[in-house]
TORPA-4810 file (N, C-alpha, C, O; in nm, 3 decimals):
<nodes>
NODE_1_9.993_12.586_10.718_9.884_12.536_10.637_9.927_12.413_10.556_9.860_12.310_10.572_X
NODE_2_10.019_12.411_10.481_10.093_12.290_10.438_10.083_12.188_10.505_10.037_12.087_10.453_X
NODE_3_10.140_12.189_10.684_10.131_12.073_10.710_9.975_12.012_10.719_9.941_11.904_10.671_X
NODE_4_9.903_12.091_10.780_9.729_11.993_10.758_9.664_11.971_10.667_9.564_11.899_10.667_X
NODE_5_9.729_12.057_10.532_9.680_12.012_10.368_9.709_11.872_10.364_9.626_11.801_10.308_X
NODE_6_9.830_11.809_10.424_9.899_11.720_10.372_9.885_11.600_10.494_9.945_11.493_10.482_X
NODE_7_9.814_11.625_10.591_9.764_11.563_10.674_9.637_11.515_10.689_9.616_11.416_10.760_X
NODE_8_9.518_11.595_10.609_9.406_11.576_10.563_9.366_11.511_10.422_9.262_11.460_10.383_X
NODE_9_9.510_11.538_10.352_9.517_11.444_10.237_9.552_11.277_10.275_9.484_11.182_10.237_X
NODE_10_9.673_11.272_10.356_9.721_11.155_10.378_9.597_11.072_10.460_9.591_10.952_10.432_X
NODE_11_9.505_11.118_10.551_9.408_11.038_10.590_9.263_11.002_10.499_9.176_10.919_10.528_X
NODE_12_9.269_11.078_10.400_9.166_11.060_10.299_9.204_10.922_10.192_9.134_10.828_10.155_X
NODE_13_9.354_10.962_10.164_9.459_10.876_10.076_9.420_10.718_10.160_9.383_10.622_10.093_X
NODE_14_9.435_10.708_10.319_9.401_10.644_10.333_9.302_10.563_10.395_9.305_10.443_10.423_X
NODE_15_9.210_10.650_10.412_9.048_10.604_10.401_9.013_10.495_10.267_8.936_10.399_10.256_X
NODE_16_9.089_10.546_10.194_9.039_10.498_10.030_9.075_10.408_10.029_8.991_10.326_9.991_X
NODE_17_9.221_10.343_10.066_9.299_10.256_10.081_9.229_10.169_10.159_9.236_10.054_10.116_X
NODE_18_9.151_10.184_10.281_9.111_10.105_10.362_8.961_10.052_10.312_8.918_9.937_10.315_X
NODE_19_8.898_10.168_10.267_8.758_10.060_10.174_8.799_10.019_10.043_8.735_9.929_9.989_X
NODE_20_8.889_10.067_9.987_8.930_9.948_9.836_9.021_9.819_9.896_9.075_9.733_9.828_X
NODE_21_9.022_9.829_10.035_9.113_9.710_10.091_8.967_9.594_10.113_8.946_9.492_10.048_X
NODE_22_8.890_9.650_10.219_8.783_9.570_10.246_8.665_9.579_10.189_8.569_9.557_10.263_X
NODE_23_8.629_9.621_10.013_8.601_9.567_9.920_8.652_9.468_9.836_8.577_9.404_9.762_X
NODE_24_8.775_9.449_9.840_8.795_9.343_9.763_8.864_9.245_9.885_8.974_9.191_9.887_X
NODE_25_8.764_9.244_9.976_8.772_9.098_10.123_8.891_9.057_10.164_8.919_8.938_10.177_X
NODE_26_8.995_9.180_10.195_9.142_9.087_10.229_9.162_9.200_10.333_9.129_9.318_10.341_X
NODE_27_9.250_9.087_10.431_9.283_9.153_10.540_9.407_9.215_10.557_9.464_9.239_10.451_X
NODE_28_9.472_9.249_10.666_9.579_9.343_10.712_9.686_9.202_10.658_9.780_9.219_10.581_X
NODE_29_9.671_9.147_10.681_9.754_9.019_10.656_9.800_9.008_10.559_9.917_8.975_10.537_X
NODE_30_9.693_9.040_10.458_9.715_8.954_10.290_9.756_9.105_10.246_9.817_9.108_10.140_X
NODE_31_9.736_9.215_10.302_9.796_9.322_10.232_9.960_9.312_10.254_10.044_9.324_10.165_X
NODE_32_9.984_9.290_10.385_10.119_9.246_10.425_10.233_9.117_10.348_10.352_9.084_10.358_X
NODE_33_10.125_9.080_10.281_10.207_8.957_10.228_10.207_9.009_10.101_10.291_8.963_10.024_X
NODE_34_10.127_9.098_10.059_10.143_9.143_9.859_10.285_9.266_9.908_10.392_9.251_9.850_X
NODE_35_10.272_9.357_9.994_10.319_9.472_9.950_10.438_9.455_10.045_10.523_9.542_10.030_X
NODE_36_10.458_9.381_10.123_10.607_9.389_10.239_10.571_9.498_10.348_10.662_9.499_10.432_X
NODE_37_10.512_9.552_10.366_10.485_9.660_10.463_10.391_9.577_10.608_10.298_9.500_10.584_X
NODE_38_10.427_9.606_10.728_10.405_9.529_10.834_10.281_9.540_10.877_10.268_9.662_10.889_X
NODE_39_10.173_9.488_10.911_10.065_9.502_10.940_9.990_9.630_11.048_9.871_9.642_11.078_X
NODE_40_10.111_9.715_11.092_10.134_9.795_11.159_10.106_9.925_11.079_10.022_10.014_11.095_X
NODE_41_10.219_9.904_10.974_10.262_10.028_10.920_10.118_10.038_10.809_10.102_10.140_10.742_X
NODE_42_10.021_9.920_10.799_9.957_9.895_10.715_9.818_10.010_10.803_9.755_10.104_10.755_X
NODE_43_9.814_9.970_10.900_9.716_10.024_10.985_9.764_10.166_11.010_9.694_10.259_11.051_X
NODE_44_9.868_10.168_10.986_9.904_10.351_11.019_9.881_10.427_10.865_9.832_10.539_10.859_X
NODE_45_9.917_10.363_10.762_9.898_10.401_10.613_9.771_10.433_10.609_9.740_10.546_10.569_X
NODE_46_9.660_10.331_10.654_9.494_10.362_10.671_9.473_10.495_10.714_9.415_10.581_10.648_X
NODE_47_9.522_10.508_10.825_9.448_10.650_10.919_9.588_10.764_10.879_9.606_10.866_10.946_X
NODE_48_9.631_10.746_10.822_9.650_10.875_10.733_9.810_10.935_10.818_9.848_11.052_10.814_X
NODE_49_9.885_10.816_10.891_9.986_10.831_11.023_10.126_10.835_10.920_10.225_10.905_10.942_X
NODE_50_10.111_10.755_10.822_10.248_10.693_10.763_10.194_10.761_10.624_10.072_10.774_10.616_X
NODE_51_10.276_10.805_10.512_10.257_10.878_10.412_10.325_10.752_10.265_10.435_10.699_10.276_X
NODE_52_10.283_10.740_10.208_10.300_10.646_10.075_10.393_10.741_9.980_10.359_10.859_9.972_X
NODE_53_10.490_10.704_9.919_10.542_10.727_9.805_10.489_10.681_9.711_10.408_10.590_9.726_X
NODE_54_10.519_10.731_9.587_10.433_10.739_9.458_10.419_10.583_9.423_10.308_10.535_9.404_X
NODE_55_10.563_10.488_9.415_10.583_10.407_9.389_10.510_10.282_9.517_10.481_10.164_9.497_X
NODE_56_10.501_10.343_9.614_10.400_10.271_9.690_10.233_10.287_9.653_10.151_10.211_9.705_X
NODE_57_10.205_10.366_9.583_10.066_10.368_9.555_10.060_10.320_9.454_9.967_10.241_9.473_X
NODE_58_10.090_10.308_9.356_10.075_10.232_9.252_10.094_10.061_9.275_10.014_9.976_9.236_X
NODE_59_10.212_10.037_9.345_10.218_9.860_9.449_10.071_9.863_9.497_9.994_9.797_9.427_X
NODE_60_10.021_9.924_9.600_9.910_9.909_9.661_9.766_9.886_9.550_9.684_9.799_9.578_X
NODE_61_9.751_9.963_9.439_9.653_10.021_9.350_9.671_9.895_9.250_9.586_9.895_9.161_X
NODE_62_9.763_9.789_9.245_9.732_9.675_9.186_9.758_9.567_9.248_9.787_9.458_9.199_X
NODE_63_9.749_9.600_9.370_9.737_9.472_9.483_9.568_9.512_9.482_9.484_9.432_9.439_X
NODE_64_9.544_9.605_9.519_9.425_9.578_9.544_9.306_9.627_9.436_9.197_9.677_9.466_X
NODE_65_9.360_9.598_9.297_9.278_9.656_9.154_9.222_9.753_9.169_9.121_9.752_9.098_X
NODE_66_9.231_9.840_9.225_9.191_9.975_9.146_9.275_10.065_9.073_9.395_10.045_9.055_X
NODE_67_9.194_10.190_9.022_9.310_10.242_8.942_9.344_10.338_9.067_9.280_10.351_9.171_X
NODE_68_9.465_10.402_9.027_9.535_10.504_9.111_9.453_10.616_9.127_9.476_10.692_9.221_X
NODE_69_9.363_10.639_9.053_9.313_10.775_9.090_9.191_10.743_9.204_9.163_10.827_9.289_X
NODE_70_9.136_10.639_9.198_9.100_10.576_9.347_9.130_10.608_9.482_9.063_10.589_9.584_X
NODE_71_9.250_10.661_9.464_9.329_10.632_9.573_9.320_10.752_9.595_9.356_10.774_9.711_X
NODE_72_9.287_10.850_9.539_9.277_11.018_9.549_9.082_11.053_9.571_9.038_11.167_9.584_X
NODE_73_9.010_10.950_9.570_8.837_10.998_9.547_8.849_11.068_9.667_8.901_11.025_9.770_X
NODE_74_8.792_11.192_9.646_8.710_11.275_9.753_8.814_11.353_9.862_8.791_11.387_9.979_X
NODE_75_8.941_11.370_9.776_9.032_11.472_9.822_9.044_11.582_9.820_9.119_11.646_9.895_X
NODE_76_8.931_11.653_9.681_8.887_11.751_9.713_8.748_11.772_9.661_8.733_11.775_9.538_X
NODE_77_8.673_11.783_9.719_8.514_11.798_9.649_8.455_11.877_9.559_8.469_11.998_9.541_X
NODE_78_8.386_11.797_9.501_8.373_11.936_9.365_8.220_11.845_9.307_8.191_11.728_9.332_X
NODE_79_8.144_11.946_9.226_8.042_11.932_9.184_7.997_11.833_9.108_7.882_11.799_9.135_X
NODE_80_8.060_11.765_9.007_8.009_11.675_8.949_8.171_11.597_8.893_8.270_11.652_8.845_X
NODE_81_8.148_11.455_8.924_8.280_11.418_8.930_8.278_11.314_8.737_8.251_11.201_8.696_X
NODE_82_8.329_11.461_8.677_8.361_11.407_8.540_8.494_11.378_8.476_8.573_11.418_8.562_X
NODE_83_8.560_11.336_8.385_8.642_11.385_8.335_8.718_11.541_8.361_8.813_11.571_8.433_X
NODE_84_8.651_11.608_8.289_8.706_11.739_8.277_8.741_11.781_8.463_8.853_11.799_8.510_X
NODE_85_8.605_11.787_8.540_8.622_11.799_8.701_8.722_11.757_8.743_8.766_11.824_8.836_X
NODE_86_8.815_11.619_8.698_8.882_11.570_8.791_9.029_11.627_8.663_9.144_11.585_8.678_X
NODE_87_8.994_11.708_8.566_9.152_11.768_8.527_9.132_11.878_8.600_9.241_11.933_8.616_X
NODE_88_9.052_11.930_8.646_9.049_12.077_8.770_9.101_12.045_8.859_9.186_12.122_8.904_X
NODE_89_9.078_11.926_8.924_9.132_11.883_9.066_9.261_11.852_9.049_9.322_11.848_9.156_X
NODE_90_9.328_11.827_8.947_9.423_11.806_8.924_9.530_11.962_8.850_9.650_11.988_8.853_X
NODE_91_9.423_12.024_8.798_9.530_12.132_8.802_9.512_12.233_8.941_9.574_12.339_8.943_X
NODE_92_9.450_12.206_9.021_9.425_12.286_9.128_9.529_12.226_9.214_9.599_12.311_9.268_X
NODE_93_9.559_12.106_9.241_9.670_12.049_9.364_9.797_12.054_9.237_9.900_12.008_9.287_X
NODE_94_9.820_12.090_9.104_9.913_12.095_9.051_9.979_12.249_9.067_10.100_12.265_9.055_X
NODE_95_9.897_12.350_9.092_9.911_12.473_9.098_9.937_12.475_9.292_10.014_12.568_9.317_X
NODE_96_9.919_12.441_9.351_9.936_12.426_9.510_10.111_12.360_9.554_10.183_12.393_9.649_X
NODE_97_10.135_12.261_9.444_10.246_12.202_9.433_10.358_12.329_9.374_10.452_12.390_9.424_X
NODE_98_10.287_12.328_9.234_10.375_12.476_9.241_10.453_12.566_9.319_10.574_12.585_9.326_X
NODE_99_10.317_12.638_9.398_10.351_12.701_9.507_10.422_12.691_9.657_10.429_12.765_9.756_X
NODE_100_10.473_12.556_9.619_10.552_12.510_9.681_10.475_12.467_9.862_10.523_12.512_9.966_X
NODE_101_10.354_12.376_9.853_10.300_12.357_9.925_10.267_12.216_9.950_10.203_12.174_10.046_X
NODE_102_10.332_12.128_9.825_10.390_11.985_9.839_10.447_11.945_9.813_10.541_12.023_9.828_X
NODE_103_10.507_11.809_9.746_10.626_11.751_9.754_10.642_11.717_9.607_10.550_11.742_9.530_X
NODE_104_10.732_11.672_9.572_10.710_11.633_9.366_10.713_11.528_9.345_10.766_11.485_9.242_X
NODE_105_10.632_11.415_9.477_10.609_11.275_9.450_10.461_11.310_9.414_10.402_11.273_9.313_X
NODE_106_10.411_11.391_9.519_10.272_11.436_9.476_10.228_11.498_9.364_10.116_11.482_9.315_X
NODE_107_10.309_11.566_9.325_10.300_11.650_9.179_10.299_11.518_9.060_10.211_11.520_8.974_X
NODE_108_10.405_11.403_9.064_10.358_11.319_8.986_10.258_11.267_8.991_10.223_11.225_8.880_X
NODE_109_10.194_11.248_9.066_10.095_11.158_9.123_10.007_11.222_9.018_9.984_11.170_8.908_X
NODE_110_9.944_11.382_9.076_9.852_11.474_9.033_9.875_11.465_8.867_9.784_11.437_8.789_X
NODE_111_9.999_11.490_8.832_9.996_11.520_8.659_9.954_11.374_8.617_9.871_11.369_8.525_X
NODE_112_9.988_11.281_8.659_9.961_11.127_8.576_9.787_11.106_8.569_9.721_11.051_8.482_X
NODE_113_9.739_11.177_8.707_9.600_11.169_8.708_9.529_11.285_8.598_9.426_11.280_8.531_X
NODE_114_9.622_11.381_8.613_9.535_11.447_8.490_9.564_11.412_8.347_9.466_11.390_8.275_X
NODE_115_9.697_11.401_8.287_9.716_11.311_8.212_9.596_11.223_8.131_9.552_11.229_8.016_X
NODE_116_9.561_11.125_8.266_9.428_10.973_8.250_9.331_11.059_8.195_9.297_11.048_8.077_X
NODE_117_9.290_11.135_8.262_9.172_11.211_8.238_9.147_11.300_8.130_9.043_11.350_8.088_X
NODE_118_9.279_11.310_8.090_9.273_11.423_7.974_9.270_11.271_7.859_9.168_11.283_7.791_X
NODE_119_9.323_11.179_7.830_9.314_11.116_7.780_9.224_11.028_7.746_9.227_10.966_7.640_X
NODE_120_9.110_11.012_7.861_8.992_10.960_7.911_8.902_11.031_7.812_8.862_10.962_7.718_X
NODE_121_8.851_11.196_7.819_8.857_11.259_7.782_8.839_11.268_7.595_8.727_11.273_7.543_X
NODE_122_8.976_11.268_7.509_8.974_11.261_7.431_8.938_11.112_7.382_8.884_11.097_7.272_X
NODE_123_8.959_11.034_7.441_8.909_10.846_7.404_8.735_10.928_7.380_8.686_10.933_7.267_X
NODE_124_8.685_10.967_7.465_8.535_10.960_7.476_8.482_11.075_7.341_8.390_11.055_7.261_X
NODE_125_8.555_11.172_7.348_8.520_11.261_7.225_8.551_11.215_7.112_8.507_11.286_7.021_X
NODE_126_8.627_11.098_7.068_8.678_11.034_6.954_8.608_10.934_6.902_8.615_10.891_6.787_X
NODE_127_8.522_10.886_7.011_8.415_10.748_7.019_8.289_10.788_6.910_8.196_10.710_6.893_X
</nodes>
């Protein structure tokens, strides 16, 4: 089960990657020239073939301005996508990590996103 959690993540990861690529109008090319990664490995990162390290998503997530949690939309579906919703989604793949069902690049990933959100969060209740 692990491996198609993490196979259905990595092609979602980069679905996202591929419309925050061709929303902001740049090609396989110009991604290749911000991030060093070969236009190949760029097209395999898309369809979910080649897997990103943490420190590669964050390179990618200000090459191509969005925030990092972008890079996670619609990895796991849930009812109304708020604040609080997306610290569920985040303690739900934090509790999966736990259980030793991913890796602890992903676990950073997940806590920094809940983190935003928890912080998001209190910014908005403070307003």
């Amino acid at each position: 089960m692990t491996y198609s959690v993490s196979r259905v993540l990595d092609a979602r990861i980069g679905a996202n990657l591929r419309a925050a690529r061709e929303t902001a109008s740049l090609d396989l090319t110009a991604i290749t020239r911000a991030t060093g990664r070969s236009t190949q490995d760029i097209a395999a990162i898309e369809t979910g073939q080649i897997r990103l390290n943490s420190q590669e998503m964050i390179v990618f997530s200000k090459v191509l301005q969005v925030e990092l949690r972008t890079l996670f939309a619609d990895t796991i579906k849930t009812e109304s996508p708020t604040p609080e919703t997306a610290m569920d989604r985040g303690d739900l793949l934090a509790n999966l990590i736990k259980q030793g069902r991913q890796n602890s690049t992903l676990t950073n990933l997940v806590l920094a996103m809940r983190n935003d959100a928890r912080s998001k969060s209190l910014d908005k209740h403070a307003a």
